[in-house]
ZAZAGU-687476 format. One line per 4 residues: number of its first residue (from 1); for each residue x, y, z of C-alpha. Coordinates in steps of 0.5 Angstrom, whole numbers, m for minus. Layout:
<gulos>
NUM> X,Y,Z | ...;
</gulos>
This chain:
<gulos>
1> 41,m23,5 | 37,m21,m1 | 43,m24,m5 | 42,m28,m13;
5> 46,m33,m15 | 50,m32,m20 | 47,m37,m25 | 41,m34,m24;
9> 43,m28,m26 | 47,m30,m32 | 40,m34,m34 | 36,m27,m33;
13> 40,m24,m37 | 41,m29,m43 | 33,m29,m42 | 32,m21,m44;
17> 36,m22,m49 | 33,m27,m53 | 26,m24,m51 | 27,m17,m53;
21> 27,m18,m60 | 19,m21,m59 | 18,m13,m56 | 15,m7,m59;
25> 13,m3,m54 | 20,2,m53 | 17,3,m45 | 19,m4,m45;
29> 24,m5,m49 | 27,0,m46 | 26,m3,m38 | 28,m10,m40;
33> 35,m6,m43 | 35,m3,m35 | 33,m10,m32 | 39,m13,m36;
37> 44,m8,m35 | 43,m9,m27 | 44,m16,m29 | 51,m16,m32;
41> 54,m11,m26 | 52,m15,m20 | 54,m21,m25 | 61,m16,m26;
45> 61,m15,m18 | 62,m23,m17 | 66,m24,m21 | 72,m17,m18;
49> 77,m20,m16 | 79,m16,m10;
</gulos>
């Protein structure tokens, strides 16, 4: 419930960074660094071993 595949969130992620170069605005910058941040710790948390 609520879950996001794991390739779709490494493809979000390797979407922000290659976008955030084209960027000006510092207030979006700073949300799509956020966004991505997000990103790799539920990547992070799929990839835990327990």
């Amino acid at each position: 419930m609520g879950a996001v595949s794991r390739e779709r969130l490494e493809n979000l992620a390797e979407t922000l960074r290659q976008r955030r170069d084209m960027v000006d605005d510092p207030r979006l910058i700073a949300i799509i660094d956020e966004i991505e941040l997000r990103a790799e710790v539920e990547l992070a948390k799929l990839t835990r071993t327990i």
